[in-house]
mmCIF file of the N, C-alpha and C atoms, coordinates in Angstrom:
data_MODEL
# 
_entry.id   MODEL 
# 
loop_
_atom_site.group_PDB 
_atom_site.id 
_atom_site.type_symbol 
_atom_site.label_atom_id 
_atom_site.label_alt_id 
_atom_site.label_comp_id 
_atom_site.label_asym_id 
_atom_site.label_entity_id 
_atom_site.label_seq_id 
_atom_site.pdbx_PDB_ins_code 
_atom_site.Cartn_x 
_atom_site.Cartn_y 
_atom_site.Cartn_z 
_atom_site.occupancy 
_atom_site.B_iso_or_equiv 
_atom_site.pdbx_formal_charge 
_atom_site.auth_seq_id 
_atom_site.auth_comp_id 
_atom_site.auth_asym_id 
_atom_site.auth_atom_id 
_atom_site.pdbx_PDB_model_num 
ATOM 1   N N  . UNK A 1 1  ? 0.843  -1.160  0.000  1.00 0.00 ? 1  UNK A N  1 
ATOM 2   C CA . UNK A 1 1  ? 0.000  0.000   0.000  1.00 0.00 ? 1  UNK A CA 1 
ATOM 3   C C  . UNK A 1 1  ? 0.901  1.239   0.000  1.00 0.00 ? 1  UNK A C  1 
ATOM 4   N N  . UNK A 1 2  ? 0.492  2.204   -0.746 1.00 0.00 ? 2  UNK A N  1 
ATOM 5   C CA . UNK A 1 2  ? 1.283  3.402   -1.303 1.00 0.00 ? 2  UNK A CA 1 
ATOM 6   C C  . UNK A 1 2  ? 1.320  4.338   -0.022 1.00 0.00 ? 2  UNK A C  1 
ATOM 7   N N  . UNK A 1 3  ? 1.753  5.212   0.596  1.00 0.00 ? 3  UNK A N  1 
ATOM 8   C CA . UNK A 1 3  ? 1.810  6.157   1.667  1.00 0.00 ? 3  UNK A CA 1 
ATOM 9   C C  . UNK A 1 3  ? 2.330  7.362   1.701  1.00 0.00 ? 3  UNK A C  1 
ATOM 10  N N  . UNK A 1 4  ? 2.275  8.086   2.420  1.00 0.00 ? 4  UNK A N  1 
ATOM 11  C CA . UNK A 1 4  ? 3.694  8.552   3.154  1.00 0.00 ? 4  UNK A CA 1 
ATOM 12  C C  . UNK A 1 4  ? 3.940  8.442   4.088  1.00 0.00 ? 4  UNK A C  1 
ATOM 13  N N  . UNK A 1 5  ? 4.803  8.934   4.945  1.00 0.00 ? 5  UNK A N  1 
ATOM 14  C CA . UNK A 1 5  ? 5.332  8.687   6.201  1.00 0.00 ? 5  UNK A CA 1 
ATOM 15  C C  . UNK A 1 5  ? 6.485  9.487   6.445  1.00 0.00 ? 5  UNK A C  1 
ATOM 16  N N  . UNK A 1 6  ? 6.848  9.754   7.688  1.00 0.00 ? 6  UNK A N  1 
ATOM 17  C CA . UNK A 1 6  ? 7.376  10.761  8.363  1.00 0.00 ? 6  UNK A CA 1 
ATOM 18  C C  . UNK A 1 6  ? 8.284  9.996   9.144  1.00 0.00 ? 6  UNK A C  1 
ATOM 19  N N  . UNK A 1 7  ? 9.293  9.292   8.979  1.00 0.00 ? 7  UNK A N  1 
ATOM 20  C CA . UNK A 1 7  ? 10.416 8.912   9.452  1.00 0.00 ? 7  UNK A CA 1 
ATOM 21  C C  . UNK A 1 7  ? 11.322 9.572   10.357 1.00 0.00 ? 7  UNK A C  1 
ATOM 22  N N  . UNK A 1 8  ? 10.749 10.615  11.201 1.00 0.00 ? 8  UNK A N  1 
ATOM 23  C CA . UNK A 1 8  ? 11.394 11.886  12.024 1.00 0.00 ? 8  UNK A CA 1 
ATOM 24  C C  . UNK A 1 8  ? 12.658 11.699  11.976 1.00 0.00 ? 8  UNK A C  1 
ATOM 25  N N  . UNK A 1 9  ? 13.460 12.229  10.634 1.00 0.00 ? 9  UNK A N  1 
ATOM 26  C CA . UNK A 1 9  ? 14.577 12.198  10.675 1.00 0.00 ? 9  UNK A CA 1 
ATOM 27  C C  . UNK A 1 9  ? 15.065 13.684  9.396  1.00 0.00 ? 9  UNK A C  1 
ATOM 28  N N  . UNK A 1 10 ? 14.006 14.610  9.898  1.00 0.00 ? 10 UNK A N  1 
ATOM 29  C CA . UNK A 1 10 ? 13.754 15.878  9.462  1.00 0.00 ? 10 UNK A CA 1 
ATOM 30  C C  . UNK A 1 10 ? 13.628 15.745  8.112  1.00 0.00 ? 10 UNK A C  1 
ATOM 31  N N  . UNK A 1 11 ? 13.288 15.098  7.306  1.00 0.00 ? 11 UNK A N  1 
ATOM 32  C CA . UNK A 1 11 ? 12.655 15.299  5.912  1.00 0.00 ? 11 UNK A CA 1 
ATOM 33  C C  . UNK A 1 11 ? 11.321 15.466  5.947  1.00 0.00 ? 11 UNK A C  1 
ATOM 34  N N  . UNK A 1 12 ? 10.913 15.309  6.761  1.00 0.00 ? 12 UNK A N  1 
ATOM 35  C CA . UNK A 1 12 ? 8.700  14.934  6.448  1.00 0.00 ? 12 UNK A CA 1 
ATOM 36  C C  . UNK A 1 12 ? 8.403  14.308  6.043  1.00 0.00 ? 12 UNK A C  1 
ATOM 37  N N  . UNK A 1 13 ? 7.628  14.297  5.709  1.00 0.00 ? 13 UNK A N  1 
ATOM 38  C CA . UNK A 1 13 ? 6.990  12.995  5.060  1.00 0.00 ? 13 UNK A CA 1 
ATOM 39  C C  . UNK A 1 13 ? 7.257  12.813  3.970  1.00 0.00 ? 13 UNK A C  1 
ATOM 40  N N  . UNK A 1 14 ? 7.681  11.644  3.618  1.00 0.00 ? 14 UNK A N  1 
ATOM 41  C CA . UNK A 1 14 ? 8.295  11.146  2.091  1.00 0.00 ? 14 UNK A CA 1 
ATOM 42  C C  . UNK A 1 14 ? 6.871  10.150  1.679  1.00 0.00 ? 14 UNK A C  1 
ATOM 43  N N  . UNK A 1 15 ? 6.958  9.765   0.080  1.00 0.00 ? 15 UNK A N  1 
ATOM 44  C CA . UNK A 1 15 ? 6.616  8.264   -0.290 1.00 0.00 ? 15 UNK A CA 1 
ATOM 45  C C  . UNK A 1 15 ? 7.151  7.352   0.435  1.00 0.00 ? 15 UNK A C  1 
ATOM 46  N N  . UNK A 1 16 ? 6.254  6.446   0.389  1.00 0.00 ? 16 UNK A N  1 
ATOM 47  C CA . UNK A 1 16 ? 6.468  5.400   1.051  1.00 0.00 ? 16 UNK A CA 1 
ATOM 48  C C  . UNK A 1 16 ? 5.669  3.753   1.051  1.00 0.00 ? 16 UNK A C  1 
ATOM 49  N N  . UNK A 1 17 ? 6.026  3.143   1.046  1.00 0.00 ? 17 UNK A N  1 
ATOM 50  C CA . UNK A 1 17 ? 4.985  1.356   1.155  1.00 0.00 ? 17 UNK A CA 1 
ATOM 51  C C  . UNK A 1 17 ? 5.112  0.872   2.201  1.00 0.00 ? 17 UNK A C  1 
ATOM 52  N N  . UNK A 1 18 ? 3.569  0.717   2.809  1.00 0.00 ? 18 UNK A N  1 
ATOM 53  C CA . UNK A 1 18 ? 3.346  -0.210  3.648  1.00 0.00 ? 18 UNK A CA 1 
ATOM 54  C C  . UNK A 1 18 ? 3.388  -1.878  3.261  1.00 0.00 ? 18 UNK A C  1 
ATOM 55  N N  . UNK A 1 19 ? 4.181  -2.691  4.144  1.00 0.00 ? 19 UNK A N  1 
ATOM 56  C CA . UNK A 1 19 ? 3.870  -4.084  3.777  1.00 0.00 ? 19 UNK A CA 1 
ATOM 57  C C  . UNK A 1 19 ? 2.469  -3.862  4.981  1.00 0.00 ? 19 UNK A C  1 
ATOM 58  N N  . UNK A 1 20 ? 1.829  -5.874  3.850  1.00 0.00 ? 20 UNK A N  1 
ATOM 59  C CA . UNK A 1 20 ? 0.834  -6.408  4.723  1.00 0.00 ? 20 UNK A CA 1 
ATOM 60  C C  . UNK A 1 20 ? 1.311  -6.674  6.300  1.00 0.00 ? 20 UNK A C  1 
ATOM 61  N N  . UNK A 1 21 ? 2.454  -6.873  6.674  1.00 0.00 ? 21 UNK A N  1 
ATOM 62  C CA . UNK A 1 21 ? 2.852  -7.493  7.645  1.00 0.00 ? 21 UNK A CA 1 
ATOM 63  C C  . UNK A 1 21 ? 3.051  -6.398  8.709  1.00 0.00 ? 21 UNK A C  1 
ATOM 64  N N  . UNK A 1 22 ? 2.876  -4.753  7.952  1.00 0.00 ? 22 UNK A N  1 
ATOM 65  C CA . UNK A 1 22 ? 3.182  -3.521  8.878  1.00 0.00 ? 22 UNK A CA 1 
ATOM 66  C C  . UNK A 1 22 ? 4.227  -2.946  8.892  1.00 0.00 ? 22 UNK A C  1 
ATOM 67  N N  . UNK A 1 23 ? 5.445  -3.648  8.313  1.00 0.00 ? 23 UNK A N  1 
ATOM 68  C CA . UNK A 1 23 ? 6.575  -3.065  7.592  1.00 0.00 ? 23 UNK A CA 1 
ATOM 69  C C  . UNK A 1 23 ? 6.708  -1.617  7.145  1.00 0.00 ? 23 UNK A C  1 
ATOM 70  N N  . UNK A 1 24 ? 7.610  -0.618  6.902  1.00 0.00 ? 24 UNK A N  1 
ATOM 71  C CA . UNK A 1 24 ? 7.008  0.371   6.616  1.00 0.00 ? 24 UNK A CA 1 
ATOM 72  C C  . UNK A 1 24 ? 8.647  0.893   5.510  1.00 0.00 ? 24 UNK A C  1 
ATOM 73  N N  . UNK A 1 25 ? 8.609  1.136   4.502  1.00 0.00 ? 25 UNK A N  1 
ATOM 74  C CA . UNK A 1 25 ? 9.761  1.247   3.735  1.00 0.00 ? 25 UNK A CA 1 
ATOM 75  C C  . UNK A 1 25 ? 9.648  1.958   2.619  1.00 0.00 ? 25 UNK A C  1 
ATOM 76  N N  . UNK A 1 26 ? 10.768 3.396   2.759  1.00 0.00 ? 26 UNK A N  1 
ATOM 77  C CA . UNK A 1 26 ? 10.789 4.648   1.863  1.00 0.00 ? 26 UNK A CA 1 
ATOM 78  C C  . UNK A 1 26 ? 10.585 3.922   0.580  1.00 0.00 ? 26 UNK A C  1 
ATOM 79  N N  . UNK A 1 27 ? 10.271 5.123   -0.318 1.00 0.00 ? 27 UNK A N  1 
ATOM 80  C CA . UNK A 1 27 ? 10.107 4.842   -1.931 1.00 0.00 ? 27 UNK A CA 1 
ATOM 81  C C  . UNK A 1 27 ? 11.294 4.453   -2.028 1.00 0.00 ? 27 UNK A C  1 
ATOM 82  N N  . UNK A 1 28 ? 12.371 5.273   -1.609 1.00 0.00 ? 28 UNK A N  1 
ATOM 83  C CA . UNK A 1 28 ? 13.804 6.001   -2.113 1.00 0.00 ? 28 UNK A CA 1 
ATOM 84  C C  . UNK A 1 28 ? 15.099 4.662   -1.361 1.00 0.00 ? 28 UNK A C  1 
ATOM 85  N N  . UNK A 1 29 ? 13.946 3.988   -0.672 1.00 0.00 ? 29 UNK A N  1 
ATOM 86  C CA . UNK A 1 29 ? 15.367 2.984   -0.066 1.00 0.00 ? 29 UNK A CA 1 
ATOM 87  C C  . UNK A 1 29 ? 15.462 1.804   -1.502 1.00 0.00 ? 29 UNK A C  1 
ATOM 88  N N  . UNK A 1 30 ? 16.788 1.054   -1.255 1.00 0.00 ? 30 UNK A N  1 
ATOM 89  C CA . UNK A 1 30 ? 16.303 -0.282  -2.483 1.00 0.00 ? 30 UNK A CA 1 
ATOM 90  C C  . UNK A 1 30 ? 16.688 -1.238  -1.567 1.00 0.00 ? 30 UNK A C  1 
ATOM 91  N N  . UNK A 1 31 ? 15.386 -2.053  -1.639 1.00 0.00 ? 31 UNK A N  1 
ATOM 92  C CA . UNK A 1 31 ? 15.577 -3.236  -1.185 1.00 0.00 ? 31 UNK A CA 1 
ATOM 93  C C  . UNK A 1 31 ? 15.191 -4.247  -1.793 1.00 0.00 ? 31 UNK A C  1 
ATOM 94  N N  . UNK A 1 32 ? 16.011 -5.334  -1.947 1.00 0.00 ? 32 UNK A N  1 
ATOM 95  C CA . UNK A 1 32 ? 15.846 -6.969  -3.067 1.00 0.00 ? 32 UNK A CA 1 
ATOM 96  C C  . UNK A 1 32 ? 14.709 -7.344  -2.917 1.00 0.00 ? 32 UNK A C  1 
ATOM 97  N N  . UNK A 1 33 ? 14.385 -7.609  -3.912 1.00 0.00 ? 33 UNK A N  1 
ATOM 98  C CA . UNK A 1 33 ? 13.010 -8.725  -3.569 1.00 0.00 ? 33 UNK A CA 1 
ATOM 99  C C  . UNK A 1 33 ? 13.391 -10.146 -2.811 1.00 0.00 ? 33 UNK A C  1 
ATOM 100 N N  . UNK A 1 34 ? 14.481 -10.317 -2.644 1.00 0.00 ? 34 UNK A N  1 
ATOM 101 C CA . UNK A 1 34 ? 14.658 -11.337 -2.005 1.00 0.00 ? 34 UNK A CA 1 
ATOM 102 C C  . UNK A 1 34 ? 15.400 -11.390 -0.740 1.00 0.00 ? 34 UNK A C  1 
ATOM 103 N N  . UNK A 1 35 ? 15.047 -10.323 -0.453 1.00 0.00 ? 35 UNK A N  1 
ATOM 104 C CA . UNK A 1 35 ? 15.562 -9.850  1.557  1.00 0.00 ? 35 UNK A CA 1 
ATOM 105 C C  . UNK A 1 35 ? 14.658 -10.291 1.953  1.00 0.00 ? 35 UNK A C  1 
ATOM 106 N N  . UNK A 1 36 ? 14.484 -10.913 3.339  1.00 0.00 ? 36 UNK A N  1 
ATOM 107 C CA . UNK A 1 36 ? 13.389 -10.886 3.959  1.00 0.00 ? 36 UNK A CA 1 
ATOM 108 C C  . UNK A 1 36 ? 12.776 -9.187  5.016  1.00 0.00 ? 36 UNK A C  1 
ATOM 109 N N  . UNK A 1 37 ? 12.008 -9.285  5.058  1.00 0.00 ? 37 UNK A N  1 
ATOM 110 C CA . UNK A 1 37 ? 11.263 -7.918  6.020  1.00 0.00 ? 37 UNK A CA 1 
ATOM 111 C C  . UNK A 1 37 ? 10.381 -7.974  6.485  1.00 0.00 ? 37 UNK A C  1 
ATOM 112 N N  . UNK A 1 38 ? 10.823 -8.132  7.987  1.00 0.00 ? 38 UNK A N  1 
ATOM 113 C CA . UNK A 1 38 ? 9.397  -8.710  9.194  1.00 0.00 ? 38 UNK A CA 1 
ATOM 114 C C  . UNK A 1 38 ? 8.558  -7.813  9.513  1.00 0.00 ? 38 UNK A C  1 
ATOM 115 N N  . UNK A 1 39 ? 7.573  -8.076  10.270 1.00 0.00 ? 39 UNK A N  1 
ATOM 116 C CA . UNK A 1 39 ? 6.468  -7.075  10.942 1.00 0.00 ? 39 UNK A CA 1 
ATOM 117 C C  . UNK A 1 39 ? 7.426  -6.263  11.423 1.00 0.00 ? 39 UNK A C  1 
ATOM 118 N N  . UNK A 1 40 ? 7.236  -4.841  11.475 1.00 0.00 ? 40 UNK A N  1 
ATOM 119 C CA . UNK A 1 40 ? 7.768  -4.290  12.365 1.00 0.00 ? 40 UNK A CA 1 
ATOM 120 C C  . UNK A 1 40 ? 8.602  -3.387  12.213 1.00 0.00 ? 40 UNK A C  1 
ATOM 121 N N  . UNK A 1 41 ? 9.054  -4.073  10.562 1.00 0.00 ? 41 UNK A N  1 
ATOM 122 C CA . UNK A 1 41 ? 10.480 -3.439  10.557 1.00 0.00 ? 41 UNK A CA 1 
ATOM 123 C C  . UNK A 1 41 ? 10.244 -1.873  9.654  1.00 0.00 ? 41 UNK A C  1 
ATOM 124 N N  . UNK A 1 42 ? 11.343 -0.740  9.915  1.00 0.00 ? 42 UNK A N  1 
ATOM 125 C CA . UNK A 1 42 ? 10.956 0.424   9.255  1.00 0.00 ? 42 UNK A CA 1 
ATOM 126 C C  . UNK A 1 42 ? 12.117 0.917   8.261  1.00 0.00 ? 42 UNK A C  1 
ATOM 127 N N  . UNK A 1 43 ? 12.062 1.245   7.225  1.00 0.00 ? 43 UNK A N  1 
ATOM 128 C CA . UNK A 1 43 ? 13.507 1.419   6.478  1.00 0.00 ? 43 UNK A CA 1 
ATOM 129 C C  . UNK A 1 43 ? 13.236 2.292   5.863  1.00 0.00 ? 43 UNK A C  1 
ATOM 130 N N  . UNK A 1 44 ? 14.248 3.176   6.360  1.00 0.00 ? 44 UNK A N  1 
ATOM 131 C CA . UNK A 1 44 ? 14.328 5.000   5.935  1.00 0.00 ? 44 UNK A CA 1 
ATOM 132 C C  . UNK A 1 44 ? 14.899 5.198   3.681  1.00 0.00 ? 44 UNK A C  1 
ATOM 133 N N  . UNK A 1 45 ? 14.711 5.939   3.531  1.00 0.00 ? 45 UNK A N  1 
ATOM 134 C CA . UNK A 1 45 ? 15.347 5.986   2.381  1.00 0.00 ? 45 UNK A CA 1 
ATOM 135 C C  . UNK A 1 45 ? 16.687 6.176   2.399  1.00 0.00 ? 45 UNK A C  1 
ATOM 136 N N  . UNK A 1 46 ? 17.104 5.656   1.261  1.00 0.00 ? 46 UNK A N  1 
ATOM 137 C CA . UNK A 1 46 ? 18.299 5.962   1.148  1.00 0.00 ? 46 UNK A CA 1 
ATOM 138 C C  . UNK A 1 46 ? 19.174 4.274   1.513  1.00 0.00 ? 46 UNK A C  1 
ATOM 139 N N  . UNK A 1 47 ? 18.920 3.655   2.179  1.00 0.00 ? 47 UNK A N  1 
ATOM 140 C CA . UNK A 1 47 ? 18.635 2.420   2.772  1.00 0.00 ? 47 UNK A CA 1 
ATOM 141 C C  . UNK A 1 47 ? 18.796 1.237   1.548  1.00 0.00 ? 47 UNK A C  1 
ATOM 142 N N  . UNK A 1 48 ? 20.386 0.883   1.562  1.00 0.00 ? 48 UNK A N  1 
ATOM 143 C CA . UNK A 1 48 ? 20.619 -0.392  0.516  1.00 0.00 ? 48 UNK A CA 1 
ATOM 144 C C  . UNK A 1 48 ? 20.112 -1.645  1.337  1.00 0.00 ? 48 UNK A C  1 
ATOM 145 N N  . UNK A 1 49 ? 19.282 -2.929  1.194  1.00 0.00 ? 49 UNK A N  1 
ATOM 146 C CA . UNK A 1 49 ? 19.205 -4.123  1.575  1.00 0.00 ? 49 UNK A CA 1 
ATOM 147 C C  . UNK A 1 49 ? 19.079 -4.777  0.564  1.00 0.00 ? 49 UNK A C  1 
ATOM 148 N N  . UNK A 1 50 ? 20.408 -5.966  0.745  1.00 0.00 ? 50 UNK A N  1 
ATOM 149 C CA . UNK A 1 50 ? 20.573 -6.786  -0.545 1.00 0.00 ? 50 UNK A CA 1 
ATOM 150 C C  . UNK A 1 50 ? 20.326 -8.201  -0.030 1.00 0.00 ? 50 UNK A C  1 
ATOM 151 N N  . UNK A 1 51 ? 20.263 -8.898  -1.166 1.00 0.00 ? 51 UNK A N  1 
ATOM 152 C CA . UNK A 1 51 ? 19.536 -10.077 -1.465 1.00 0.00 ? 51 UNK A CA 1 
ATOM 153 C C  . UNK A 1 51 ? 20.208 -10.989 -0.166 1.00 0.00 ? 51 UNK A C  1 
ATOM 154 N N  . UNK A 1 52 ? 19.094 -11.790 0.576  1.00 0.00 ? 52 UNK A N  1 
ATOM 155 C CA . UNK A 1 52 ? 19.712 -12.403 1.637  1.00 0.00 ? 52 UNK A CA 1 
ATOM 156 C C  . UNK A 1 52 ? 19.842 -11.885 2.731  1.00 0.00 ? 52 UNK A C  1 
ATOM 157 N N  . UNK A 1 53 ? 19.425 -10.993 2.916  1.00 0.00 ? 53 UNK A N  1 
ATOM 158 C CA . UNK A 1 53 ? 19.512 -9.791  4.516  1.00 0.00 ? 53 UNK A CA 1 
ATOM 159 C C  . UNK A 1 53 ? 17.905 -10.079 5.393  1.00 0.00 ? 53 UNK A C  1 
ATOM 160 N N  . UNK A 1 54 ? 17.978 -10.194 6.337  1.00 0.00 ? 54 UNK A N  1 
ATOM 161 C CA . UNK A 1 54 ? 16.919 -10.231 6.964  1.00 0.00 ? 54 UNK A CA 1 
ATOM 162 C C  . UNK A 1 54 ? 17.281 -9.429  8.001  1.00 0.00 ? 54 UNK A C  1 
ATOM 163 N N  . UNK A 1 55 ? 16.003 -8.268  8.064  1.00 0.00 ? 55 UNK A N  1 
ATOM 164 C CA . UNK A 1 55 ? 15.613 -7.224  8.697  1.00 0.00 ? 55 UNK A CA 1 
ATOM 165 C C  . UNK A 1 55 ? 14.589 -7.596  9.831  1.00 0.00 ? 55 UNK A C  1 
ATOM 166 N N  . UNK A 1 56 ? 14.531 -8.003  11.059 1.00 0.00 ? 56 UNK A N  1 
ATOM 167 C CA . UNK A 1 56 ? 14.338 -8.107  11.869 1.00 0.00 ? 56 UNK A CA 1 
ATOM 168 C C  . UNK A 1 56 ? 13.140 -7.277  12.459 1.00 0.00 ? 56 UNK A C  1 
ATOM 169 N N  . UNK A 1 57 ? 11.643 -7.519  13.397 1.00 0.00 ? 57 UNK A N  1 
ATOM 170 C CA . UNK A 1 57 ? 10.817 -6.731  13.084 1.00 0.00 ? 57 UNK A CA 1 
ATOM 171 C C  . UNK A 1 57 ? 11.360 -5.602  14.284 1.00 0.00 ? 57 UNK A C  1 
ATOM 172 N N  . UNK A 1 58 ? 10.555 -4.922  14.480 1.00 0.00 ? 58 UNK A N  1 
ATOM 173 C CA . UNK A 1 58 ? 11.018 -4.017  15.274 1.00 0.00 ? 58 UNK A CA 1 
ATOM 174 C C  . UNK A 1 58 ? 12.258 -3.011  14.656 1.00 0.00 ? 58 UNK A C  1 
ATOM 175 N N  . UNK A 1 59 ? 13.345 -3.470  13.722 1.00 0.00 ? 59 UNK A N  1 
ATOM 176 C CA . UNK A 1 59 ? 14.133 -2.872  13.523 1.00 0.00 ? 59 UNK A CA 1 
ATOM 177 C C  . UNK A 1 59 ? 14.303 -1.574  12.191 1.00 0.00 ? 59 UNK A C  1 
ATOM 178 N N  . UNK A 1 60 ? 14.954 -0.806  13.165 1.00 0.00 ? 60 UNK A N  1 
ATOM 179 C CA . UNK A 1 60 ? 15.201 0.779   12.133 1.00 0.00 ? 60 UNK A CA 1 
ATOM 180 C C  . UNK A 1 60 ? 16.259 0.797   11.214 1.00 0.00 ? 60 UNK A C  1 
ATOM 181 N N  . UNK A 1 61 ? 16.290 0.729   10.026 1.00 0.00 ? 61 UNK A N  1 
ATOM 182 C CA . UNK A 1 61 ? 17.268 0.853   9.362  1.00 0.00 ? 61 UNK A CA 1 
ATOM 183 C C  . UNK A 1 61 ? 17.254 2.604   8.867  1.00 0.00 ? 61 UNK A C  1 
ATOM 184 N N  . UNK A 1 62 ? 18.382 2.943   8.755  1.00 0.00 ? 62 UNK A N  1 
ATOM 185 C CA . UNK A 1 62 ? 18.573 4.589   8.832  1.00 0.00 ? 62 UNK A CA 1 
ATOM 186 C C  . UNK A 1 62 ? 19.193 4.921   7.368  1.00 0.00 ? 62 UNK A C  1 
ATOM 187 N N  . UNK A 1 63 ? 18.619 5.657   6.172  1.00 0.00 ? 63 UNK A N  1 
ATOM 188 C CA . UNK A 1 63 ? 19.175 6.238   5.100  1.00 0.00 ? 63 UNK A CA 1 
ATOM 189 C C  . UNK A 1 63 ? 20.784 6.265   5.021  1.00 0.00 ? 63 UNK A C  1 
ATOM 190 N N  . UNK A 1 64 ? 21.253 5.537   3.817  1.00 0.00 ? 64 UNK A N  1 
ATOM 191 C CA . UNK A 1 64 ? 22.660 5.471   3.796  1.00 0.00 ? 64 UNK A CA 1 
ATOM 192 C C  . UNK A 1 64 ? 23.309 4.035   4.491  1.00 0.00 ? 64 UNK A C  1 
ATOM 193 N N  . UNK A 1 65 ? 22.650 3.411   5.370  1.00 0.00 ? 65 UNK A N  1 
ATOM 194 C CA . UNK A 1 65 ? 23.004 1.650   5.606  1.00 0.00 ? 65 UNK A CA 1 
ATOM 195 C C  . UNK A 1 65 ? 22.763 0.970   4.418  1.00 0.00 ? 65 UNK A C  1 
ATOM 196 N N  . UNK A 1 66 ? 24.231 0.069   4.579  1.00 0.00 ? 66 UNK A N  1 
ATOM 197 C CA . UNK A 1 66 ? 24.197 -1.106  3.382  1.00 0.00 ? 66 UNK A CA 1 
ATOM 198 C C  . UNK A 1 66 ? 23.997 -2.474  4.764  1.00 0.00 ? 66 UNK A C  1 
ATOM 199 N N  . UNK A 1 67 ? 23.061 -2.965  4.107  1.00 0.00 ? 67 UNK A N  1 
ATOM 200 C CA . UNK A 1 67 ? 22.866 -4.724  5.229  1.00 0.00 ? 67 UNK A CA 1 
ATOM 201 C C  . UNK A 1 67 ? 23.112 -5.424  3.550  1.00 0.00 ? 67 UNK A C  1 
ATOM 202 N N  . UNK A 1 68 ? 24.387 -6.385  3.802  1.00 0.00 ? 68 UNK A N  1 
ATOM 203 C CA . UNK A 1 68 ? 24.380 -6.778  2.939  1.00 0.00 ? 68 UNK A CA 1 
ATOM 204 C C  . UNK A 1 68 ? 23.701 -8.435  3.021  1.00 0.00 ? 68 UNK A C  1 
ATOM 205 N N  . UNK A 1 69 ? 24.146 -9.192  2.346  1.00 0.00 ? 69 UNK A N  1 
ATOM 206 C CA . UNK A 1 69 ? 23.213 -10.845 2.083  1.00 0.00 ? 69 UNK A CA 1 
ATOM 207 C C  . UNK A 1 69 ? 23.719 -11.806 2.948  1.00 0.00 ? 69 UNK A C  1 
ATOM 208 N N  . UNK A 1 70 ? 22.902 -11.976 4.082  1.00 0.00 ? 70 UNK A N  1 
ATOM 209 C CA . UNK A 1 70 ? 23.283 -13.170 4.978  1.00 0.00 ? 70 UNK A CA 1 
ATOM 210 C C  . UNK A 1 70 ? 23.443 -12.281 6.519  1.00 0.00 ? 70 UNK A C  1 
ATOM 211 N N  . UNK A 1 71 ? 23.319 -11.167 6.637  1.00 0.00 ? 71 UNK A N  1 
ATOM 212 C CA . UNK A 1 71 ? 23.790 -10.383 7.588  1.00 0.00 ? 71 UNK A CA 1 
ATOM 213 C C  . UNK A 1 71 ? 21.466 -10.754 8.231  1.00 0.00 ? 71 UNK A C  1 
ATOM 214 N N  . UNK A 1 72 ? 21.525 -10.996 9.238  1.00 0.00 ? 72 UNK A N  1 
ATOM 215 C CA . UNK A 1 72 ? 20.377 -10.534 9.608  1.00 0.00 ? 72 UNK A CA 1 
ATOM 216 C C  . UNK A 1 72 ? 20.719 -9.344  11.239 1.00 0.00 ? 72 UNK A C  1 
ATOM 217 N N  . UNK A 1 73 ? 19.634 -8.469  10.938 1.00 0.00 ? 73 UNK A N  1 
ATOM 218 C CA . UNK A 1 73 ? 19.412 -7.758  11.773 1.00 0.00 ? 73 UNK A CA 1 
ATOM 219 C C  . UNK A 1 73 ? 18.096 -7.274  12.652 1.00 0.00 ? 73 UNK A C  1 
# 
């Protein structure tokens, strides 16, 4: 689901997608289709996650992090 959202990290509200699971992840971040991304988890733009990374729910990933493949967080 299409959004925006306000990542209080002084931009305002950007684009953004909600996952079904509550996930919440900038237009502007790239993340693989083949990362995993739990409930919970929020990922700012700017935000590389590559193939094989699992993002952990609860967890903030911050504009400009690379999680690369096999790293879970």
């Amino acid at each position: 689901m299409n959004i925006v959202h306000d990542f209080n990290d002084g931009r305002g509200k950007v684009p953004a997608y909600k996952m079904e699971n509550g996930a919440i992840i900038a237009d502007s971040a790239n993340v693989d289709k083949n990362a995993v991304i739990e409930r919970g988890a929020v990922i700012e733009g700017g935000a590389w996650i590559v193939s094989g990374a699992v993002i952990e729910g609860d967890a903030r990933i911050e504009g400009g992090a690379v999680i690369e493949g096999g790293a879970c967080i």
